[in-house]
Residue frames as a rotation matrix with the C-alpha (Angstrom) as fourth column:
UNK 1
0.743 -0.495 -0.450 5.24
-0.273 0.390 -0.879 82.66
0.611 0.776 0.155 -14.21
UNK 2
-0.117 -0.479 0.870 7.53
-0.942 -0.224 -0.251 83.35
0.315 -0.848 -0.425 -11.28
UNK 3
0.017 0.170 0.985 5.71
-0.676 0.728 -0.114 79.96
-0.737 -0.664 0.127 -9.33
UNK 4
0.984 0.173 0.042 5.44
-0.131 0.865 -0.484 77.87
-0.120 0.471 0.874 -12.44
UNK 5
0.133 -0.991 -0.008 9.35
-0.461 -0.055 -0.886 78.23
0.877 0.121 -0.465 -13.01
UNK 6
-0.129 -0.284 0.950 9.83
-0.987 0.132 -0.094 77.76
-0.099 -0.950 -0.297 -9.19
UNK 7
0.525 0.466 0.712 7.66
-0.674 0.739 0.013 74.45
-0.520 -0.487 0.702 -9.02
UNK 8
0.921 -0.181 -0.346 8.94
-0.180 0.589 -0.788 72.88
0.347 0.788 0.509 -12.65
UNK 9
-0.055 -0.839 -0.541 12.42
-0.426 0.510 -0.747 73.06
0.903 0.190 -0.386 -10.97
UNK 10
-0.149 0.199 0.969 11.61
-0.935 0.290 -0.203 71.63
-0.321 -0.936 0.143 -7.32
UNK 11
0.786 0.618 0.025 9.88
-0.515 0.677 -0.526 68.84
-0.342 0.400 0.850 -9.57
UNK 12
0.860 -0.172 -0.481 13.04
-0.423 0.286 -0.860 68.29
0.285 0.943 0.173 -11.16
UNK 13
-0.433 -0.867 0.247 15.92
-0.785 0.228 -0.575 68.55
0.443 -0.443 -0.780 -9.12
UNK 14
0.082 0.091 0.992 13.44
-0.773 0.634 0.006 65.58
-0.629 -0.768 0.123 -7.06
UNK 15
0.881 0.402 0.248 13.13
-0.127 0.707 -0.696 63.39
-0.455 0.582 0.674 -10.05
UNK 16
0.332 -0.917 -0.218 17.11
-0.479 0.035 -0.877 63.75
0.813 0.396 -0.427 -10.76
UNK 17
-0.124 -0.460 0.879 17.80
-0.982 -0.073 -0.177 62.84
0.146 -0.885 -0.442 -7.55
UNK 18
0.551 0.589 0.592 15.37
-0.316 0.803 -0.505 59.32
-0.773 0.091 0.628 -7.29
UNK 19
0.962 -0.196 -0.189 17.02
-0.090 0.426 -0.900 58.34
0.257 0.883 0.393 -10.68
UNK 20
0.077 -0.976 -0.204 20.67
-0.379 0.160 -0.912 58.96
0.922 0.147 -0.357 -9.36
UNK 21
-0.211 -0.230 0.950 19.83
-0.821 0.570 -0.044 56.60
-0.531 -0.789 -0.309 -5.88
UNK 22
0.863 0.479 0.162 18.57
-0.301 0.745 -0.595 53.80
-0.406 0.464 0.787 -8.39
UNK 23
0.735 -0.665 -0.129 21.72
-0.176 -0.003 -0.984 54.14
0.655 0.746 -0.120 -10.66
UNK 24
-0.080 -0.834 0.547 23.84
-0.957 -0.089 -0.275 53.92
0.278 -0.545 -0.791 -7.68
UNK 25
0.396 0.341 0.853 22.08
-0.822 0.546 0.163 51.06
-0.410 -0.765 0.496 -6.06
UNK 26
-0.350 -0.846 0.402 23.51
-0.749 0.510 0.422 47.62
-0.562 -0.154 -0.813 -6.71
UNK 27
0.430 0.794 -0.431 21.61
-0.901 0.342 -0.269 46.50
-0.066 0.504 0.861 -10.11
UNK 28
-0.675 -0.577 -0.461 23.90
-0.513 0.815 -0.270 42.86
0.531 0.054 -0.845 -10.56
UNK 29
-0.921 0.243 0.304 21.82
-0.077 0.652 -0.754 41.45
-0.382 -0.718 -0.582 -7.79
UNK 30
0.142 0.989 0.047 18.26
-0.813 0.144 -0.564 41.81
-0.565 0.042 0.824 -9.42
UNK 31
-0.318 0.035 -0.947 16.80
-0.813 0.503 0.292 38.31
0.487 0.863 -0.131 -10.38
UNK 32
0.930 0.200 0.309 16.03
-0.347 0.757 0.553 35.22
-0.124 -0.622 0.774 -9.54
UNK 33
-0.196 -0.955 -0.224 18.65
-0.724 0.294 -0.624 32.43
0.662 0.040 -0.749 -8.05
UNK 34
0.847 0.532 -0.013 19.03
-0.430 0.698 0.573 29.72
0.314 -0.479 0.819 -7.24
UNK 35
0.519 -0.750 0.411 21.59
-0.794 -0.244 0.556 28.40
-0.317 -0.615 -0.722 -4.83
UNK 36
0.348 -0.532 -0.772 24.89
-0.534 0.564 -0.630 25.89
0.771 0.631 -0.088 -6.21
UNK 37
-0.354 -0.901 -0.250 26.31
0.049 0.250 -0.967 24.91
0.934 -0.355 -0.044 -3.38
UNK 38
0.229 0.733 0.641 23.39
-0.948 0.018 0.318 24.01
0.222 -0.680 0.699 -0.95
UNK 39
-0.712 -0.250 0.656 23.44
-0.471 0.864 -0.181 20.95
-0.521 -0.438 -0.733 1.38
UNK 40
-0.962 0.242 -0.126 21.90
0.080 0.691 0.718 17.60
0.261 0.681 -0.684 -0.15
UNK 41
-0.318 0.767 -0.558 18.08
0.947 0.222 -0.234 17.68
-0.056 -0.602 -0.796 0.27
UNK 42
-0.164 0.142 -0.976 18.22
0.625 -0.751 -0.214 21.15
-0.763 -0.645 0.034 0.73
UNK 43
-0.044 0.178 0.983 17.01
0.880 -0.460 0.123 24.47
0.474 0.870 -0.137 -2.50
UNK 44
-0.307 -0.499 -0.811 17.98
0.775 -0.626 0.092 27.81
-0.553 -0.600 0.578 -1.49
UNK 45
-0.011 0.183 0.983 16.70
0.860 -0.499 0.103 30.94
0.509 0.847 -0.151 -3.75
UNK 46
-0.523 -0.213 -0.825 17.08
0.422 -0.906 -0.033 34.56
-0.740 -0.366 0.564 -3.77
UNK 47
0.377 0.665 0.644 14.52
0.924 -0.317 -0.213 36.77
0.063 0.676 -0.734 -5.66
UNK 48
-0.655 -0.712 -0.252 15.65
0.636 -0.700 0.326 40.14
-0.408 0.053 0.911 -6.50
UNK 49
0.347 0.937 0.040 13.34
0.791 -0.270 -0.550 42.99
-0.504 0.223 -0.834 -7.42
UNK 50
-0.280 -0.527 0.803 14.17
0.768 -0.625 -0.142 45.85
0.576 0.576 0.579 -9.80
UNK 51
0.589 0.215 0.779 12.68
-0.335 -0.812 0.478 48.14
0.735 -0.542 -0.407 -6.54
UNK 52
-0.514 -0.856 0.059 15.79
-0.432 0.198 -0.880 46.59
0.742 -0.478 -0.471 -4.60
UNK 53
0.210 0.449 0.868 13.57
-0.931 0.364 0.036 44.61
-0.300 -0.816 0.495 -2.21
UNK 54
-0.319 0.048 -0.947 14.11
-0.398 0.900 0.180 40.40
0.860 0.434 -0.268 -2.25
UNK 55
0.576 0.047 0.816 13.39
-0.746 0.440 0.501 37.43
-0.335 -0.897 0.289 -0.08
UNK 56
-0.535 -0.659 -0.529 15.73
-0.493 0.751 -0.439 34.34
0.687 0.026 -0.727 0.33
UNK 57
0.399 0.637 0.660 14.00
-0.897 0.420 0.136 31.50
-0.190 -0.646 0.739 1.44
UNK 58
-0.836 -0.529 -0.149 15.55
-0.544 0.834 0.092 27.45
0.076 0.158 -0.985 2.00
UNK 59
0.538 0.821 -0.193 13.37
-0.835 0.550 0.015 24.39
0.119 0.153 0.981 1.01
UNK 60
-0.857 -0.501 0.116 13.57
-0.501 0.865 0.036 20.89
-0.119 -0.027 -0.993 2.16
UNK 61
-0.758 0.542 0.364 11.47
0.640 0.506 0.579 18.87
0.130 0.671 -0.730 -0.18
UNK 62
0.093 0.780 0.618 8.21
0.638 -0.524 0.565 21.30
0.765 0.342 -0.546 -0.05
UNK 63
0.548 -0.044 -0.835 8.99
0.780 -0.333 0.529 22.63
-0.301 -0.942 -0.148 4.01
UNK 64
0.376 -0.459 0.805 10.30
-0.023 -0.873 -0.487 26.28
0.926 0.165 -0.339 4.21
UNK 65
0.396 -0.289 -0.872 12.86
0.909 0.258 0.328 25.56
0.131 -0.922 0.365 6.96
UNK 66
0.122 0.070 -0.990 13.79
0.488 -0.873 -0.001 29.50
-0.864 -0.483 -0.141 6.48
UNK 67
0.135 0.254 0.958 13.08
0.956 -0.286 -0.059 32.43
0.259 0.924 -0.282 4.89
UNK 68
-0.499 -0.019 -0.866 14.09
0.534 -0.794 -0.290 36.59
-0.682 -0.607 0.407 5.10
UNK 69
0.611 0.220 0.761 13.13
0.706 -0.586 -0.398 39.89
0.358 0.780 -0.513 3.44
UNK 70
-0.160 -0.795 -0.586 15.49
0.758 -0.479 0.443 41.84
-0.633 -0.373 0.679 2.24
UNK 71
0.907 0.408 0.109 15.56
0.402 -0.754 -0.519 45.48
-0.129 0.514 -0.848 1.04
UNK 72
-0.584 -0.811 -0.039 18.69
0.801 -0.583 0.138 48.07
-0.135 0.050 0.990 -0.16
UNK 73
0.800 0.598 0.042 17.52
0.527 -0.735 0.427 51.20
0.287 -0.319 -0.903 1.66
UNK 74
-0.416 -0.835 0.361 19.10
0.395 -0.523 -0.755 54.69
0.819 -0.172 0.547 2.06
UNK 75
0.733 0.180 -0.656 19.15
0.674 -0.322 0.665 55.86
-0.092 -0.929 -0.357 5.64
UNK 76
0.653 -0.591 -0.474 20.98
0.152 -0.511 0.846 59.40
-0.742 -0.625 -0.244 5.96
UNK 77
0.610 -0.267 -0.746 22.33
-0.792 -0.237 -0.563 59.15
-0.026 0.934 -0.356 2.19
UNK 78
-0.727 -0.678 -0.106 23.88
-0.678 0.734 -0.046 55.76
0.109 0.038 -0.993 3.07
UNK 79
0.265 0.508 -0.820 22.77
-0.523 0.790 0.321 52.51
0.810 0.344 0.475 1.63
UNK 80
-0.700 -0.058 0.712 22.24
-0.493 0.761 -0.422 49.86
-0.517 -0.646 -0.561 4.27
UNK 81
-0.415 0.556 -0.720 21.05
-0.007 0.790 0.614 46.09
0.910 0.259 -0.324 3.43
UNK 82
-0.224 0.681 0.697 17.69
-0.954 -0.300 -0.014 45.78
0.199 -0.668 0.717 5.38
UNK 83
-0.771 0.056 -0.635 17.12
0.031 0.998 0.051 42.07
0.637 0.019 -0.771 6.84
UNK 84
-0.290 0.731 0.618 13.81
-0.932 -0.362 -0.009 41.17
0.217 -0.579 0.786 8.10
UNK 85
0.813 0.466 -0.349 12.02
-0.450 0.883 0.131 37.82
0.370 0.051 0.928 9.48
UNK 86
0.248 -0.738 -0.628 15.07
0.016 0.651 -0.759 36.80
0.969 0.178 0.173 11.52
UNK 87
-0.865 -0.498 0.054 15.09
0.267 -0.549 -0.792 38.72
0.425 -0.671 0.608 14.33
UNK 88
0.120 0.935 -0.333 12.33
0.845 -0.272 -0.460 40.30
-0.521 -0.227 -0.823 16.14
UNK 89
0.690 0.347 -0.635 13.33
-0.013 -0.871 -0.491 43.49
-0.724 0.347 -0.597 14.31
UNK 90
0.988 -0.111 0.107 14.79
0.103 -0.039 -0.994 44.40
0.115 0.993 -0.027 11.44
UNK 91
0.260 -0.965 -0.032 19.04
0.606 0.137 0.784 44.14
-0.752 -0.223 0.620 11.26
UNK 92
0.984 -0.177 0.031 20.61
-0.056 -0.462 -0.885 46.96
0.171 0.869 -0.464 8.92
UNK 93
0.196 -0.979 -0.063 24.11
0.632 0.077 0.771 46.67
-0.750 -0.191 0.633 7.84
UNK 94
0.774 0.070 -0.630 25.52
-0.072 -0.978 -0.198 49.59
-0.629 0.199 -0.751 6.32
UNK 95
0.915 -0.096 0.392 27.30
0.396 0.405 -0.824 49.75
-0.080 0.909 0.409 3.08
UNK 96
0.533 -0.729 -0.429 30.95
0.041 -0.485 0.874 50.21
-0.845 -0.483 -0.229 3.57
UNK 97
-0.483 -0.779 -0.401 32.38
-0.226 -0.331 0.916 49.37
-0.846 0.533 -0.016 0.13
UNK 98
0.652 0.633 0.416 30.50
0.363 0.221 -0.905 49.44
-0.666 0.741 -0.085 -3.69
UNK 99
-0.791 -0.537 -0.291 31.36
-0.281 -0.104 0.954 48.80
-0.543 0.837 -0.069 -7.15
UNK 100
-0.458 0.288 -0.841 29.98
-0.883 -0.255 0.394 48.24
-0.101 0.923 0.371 -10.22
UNK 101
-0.032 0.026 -0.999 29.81
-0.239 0.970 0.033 44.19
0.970 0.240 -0.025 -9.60
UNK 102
-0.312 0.053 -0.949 29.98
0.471 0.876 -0.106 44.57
0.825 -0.479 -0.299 -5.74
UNK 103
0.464 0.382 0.799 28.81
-0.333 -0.761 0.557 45.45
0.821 -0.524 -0.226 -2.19
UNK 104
-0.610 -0.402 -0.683 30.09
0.471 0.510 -0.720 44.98
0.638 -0.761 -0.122 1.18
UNK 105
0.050 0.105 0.993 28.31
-0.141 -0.984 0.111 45.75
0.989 -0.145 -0.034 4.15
UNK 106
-0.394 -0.368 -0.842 28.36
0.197 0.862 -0.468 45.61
0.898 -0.350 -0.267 7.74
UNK 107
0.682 0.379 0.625 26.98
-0.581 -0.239 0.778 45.82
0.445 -0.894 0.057 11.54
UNK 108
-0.471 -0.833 -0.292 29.88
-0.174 0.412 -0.894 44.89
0.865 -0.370 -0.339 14.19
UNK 109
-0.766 0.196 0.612 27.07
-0.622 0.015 -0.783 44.46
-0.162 -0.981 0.110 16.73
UNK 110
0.356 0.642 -0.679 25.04
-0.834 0.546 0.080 41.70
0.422 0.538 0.730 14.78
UNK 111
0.264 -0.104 0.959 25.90
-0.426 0.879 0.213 38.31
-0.865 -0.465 0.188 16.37
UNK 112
-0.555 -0.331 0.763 26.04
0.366 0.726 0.582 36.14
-0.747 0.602 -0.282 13.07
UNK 113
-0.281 -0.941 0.186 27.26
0.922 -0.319 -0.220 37.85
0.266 0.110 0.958 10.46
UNK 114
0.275 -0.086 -0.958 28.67
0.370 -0.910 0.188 41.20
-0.887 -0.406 -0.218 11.06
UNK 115
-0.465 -0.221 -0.857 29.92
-0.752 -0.413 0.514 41.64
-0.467 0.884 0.026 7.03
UNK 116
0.249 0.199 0.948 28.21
0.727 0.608 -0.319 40.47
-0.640 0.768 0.007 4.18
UNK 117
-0.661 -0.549 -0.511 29.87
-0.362 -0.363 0.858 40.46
-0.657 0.753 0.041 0.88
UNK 118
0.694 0.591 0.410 27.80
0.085 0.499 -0.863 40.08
-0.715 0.634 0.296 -2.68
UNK 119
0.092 -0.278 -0.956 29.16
-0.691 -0.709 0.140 40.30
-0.717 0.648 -0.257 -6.05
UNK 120
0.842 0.212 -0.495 29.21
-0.507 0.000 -0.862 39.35
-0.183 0.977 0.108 -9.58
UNK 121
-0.483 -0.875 0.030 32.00
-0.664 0.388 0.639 36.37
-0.571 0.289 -0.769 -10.72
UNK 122
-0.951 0.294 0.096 31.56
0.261 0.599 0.757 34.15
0.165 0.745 -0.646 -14.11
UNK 123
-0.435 0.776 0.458 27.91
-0.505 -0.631 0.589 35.63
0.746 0.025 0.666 -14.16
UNK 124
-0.180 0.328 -0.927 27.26
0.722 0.685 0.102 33.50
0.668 -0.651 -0.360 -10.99
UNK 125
0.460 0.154 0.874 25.85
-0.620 -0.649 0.441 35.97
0.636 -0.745 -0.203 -7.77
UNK 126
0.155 -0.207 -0.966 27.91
0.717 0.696 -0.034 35.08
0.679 -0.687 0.257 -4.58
UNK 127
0.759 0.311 0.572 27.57
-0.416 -0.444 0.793 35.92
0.501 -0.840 -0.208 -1.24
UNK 128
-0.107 -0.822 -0.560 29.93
0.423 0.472 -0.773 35.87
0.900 -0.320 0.297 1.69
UNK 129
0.626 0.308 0.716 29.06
-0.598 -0.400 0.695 35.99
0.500 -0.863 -0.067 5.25
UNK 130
-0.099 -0.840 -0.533 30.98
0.417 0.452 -0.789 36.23
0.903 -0.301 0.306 8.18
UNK 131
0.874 -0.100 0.475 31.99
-0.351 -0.806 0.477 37.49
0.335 -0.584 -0.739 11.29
UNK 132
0.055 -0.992 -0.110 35.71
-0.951 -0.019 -0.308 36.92
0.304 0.121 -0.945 12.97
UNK 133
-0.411 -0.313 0.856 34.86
-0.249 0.942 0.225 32.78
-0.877 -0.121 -0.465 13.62
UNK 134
-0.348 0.287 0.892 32.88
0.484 0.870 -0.092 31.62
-0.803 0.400 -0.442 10.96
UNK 135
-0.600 0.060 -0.798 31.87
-0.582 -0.717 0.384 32.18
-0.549 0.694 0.465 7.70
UNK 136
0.161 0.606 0.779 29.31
0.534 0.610 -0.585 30.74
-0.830 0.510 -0.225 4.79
UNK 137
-0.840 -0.437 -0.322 29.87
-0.208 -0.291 0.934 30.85
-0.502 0.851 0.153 1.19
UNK 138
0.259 0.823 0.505 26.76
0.349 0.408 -0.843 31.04
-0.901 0.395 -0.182 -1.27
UNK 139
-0.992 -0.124 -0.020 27.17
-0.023 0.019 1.000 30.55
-0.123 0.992 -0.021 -5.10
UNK 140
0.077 0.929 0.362 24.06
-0.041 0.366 -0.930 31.18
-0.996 0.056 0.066 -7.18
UNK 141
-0.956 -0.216 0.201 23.03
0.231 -0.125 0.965 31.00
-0.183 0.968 0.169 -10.70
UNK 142
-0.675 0.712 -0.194 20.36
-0.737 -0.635 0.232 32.73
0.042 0.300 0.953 -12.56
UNK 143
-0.359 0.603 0.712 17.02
0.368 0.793 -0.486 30.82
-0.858 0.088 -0.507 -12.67
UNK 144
-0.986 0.025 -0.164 16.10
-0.155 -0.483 0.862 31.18
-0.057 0.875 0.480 -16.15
């Protein structure tokens, strides 16, 4: 009785845990999108998964002129946005500030950007990347 007690909580305290890194994680961003404020010519989208993985990929007329995968992974009990397919390896920037509607995170040794910003305004998803010269603004809206 002694090991079934033992195991039933081991079992639990993991399955409480897995549910409160989900709840934490940054649900606003699952979905599809499509970008507002793309150059002429040009169709931007962001998929979102409800397992916090996406890809973002730009189209000119059928051509994929680029495309990442991204993931919101906890390293060390801290969320970092994973960025793949840009680099030869993978770029993690490391959640410095979260709410309810946003994220910030960053990597001050990334070349272009060192902070990206999501969040939640007029139910539109926008993004903000930067580093201390330049910056890009991305407006999406749901694809229904």
């Amino acid at each position: 009785m002694k090991y079934f007690l033992l195991i039933c909580s081991f079992l639990l305290i993991i399955s409480c845990k897995t549910e409160t890194e989900n709840v934490n994680k940054p649900t606003f961003i699952i979905g599809k999108w499509i970008r507002l404020n793309d150059k002429e010519g040009y169709k931007t989208y962001e998929n979102w998964n409800t397992n916090f993985t996406g890809v973002g990929y730009t189209l000119k007329n059928k051509d994929t002129t680029f495309k990442e995968i991204m993931s919101i992974v906890s390293v060390n009990d801290t969320f970092q946005l994973k960025v793949e397919g840009v680099n030869e390896t993978a770029t993690f920037f490391k959640f410095t500030s979260q709410t309810d509607t946003s994220f910030v995170c960053e990597n001050a040794q990334n070349e272009f950007p060192t902070k990206i910003k999501y969040y939640i305004e007029n139910k539109q998803l926008k993004a903000f990347v930067s580093n201390d010269d330049f910056s890009i603004d991305f407006v999406f809206e749901s694809v229904k």
